[in-house]
Structures are given as C-alpha cells and as structure tokens.
C-alpha positions as YAML, in Angstrom:
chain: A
units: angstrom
residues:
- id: 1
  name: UNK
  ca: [0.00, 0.00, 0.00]
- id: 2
  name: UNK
  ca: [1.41, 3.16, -0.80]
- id: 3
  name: UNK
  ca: [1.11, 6.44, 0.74]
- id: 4
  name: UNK
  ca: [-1.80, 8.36, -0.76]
- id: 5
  name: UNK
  ca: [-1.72, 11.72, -2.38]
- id: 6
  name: UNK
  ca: [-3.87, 13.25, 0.76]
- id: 7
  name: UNK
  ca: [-1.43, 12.52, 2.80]
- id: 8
  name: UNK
  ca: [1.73, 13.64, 1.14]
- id: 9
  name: UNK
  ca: [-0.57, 17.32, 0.51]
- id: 10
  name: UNK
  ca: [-0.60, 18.11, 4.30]
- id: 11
  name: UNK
  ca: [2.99, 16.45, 5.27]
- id: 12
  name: UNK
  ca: [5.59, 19.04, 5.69]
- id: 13
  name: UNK
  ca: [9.31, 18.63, 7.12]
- id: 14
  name: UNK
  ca: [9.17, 18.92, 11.25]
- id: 15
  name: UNK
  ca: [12.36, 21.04, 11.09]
- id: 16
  name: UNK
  ca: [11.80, 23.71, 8.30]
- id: 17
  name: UNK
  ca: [7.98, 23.39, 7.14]
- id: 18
  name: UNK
  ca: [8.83, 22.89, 3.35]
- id: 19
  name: UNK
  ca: [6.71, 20.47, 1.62]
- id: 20
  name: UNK
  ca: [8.44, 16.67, 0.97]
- id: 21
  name: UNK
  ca: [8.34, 14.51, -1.66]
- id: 22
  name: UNK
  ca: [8.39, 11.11, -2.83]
- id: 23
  name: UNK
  ca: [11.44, 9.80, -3.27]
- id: 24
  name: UNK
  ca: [11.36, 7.82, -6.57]
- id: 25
  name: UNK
  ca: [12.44, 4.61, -4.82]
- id: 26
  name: UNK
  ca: [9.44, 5.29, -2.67]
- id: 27
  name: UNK
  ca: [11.80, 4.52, 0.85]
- id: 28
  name: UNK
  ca: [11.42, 7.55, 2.23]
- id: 29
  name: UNK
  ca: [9.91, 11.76, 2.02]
- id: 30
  name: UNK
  ca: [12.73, 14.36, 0.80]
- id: 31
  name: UNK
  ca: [12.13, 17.58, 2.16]
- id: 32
  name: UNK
  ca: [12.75, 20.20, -0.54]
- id: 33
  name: UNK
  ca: [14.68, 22.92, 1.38]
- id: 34
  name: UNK
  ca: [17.15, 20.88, 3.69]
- id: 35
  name: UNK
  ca: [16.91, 17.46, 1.99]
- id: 36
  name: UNK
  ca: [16.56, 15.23, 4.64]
- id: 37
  name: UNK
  ca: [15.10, 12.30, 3.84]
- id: 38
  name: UNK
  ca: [12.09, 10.69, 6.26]
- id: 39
  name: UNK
  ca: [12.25, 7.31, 6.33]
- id: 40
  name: UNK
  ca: [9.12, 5.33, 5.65]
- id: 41
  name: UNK
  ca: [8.65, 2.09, 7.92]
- id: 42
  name: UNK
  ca: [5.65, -0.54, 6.96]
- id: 43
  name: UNK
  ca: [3.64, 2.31, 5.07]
- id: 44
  name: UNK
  ca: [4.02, 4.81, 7.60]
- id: 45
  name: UNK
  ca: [5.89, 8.01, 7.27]
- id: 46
  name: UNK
  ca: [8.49, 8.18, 10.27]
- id: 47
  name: UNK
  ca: [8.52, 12.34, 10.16]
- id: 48
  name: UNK
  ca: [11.18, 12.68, 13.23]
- id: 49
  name: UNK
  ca: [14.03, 14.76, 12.68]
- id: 50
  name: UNK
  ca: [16.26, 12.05, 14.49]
- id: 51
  name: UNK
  ca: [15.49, 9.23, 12.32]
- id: 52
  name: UNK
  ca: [15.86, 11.55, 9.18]
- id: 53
  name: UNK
  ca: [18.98, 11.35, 7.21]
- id: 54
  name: UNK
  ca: [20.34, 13.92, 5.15]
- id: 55
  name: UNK
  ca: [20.58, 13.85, 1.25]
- id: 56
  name: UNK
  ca: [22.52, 16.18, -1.26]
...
C-alpha cells in the first residue's frame, strides 16, 4: 500500500515546514529545502528529525 496523495498534501518537514516529496524509490519523504530524507517504515511516514537522514 502506498502512501496516498492526501497525505503527502498536508505532510511538511518537522524542522523547516517545506513540503516533501516522494522519493522515486518510494523509501522515504525528501524535504525540498534541507533534503533530509524521512524514512518510511511498513507504510508509515516516520517524520522525526532524528530518524531523518540527510541527502545532497
């Protein structure tokens, strides 16, 4: 099951509020201004800055 469009409308990053995205590999969200990357555990978003990792 993947996450629905709904959902990704209203999720923003916890640390700077900019939107996030799919990543095409559809593992985790990529927040568009300071590109850490959300992981996503058994269909669920994990949107904690500490699990987050950080993409270039």
């Amino acid at each position: 099951m993947a996450i629905s469009q709904e959902l990704l409308d209203i999720l923003v990053c916890p640390l700077c509020k900019a939107k996030v995205h799919l990543k095409s590999d559809q593992t985790g969200l990529k927040c568009e201004k300071c590109h850490r990357v959300y992981p996503i555990k058994d269909d669920i978003p994990v949107m904690l800055v500490d699990e987050a990792s950080v993409e270039a």
